[in-house]
N, C-alpha and C positions, 0 to 999 in steps of 0.2 A: 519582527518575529521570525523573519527566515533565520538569520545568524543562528538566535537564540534556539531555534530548530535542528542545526547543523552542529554544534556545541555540544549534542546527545551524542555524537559519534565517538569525539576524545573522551568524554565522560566515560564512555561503555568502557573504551580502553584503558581508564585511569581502573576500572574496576575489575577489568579482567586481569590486570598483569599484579596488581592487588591480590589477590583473591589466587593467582598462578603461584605468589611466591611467597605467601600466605600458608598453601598447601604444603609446598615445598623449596624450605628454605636455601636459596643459592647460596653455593661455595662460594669463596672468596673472590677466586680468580675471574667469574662470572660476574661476582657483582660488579669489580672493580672497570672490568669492560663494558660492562651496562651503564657507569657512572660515567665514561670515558664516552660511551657513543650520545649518551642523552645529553653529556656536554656540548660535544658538536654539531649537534642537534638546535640545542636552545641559541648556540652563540651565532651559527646561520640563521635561525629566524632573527635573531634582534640585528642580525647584520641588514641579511636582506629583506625586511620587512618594516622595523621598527627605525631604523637610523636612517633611509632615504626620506621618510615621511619629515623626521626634526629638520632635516638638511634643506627642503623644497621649503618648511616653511620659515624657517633663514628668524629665526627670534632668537638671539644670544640670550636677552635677558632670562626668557620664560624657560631656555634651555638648562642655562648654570643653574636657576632657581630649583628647578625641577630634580637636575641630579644632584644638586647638593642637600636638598631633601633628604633624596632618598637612599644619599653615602650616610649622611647623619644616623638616621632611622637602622637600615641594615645592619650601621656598626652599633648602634647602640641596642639593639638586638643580639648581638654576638657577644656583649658584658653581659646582657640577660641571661643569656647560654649558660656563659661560666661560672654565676651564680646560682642557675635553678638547677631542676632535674631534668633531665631529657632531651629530645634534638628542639628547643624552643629555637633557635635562630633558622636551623636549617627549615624547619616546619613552616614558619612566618614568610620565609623566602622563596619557599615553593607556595604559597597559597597566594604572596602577592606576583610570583610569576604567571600562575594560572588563571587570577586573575584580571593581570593586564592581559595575557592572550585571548581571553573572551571578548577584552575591551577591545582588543588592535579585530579580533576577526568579526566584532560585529561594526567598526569602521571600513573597513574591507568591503563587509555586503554592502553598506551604504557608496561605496566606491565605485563597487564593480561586481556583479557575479562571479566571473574568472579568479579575480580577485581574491573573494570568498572561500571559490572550492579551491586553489590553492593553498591559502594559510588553513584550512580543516584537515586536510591531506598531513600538513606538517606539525599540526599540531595534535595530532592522534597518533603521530611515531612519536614524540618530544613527549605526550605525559604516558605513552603506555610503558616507554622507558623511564620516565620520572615514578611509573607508580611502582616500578618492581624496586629502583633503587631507594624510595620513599621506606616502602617496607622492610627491606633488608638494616636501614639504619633504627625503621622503629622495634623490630622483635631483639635488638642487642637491652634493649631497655623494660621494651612492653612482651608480654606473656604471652596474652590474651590475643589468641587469634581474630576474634569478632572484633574487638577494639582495636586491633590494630588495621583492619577492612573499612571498621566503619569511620575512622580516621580519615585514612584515606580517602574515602568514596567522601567525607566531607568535603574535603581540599576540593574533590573534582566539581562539587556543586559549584563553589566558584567562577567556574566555564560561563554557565549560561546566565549567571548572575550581573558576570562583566559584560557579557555580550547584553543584555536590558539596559548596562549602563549607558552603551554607545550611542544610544536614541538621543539622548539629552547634553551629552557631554558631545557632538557630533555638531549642535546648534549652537555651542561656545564660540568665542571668539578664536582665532589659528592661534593666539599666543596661547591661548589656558590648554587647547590641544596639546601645542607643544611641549608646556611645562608637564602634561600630564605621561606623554607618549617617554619624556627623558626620563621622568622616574621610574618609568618602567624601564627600560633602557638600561639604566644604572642598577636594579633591582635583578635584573635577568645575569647582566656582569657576576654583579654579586653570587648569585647560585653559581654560576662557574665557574671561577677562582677560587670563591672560600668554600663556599660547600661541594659539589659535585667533584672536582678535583682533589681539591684539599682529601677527603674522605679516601676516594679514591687511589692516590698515592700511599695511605697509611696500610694499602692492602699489596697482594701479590704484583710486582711491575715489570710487567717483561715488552719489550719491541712489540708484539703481538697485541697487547694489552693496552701498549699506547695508540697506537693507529686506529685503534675504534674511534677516537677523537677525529680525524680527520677523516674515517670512512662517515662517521656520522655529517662533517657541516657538507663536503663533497656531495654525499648523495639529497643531500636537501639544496645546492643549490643546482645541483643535475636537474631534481624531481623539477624546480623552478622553471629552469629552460625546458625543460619538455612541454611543460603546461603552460 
């Protein structure tokens, strides 16, 4: 219950920065660095949070099985894309990123306290910049400001959803861990190569623009070593 308690935080801020650019739609050049920092953002947490866990529990099998999953799945999400209407891949990618993050932070509390308020800490920077850039891709499509909020704020329910998952999936055997921690793993890649970038590069690109990428995993693994 604590996780699932500490999971209202990034929640709040999946709904504030929602709701922030919601009101007031960002310029290009803005979003394009908001896509660039929350890239650096998600790829330092699955660096240092999500890939020493598959490494410590050393299961090739449950490993390949797991990201091959979930290359399959992502890419065949990304035909969905290009036949329906809407961000459908991008959307999918961000709610199963959100939702493994609830999963990995309420393993965390089961870990360690320290732990815990760490990955909270970095995952209330990673969706409050996931929700402005969420938003910015869904009002090129959606109208409707409420629906495009309550979208969003859906996605963020997945927070404390995953975190309730962790209770039972925590009692699993290390391999089923593992296979589940690499689909996430590979799921998280996914948002930053084809969507968060990919998007990203399609907008204003200047030196200044790209460095939000590395100011963003830098000060996550800075925030790391301080705490």
């Amino acid at each position: 219950m604590q996780a699932v308690f500490y999971t209202l935080i990034p929640l709040a801020a999946v709904i504030f920065g929602t709701v922030l650019a919601a009101i007031r739609r960002p310029g290009p050049a803005f979003v394009s660095a908001m896509q660039h920092l929350a890239a650096g953002v998600v790829f330092a947490a699955a660096a240092a949070e999500i890939l020493p866990q598959i490494k410590h529990n050393a299961s090739p099998a449950a490993t390949l099985s797991g990201g091959v999953a979930a290359v399959i799945m992502m890419l065949g999400l990304k035909q969905l894309e290009q036949r329906a209407r809407g961000p459908v891949a991008m959307l999918s990618a961000v709610g199963i990123d959100i939702f493994v993050d609830g999963l990995v932070l309420g393993l965390a509390f089961l870990a360690g306290e320290r732990a815990g308020l760490l990955l909270t800490v970095a995952l209330t920077l990673e969706v409050l910049f996931l929700g402005l850039t969420v938003t910015a891709e869904l009002s090129e499509t959606i109208m409707s400001r409420v629906r495009i909020v309550a979208t969003t704020g859906a996605l963020g329910l997945l927070l404390p959803l995953g975190a309730g998952v962790a209770a039972p999936v925590a009692s699993l055997p290390p391999t089923a861990i593992t296979g589940v921690l690499s689909f996430g793993l590979m799921a998280l890649l996914y948002l930053v190569t084809e969507e968060l970038l990919a998007e990203a590069h399609e907008k204003p690109d200047i030196p200044l623009i790209s460095a939000m990428f590395f100011v963003g995993f830098l000060g996550l693994l800075l925030l790391e070593e301080l705490m």
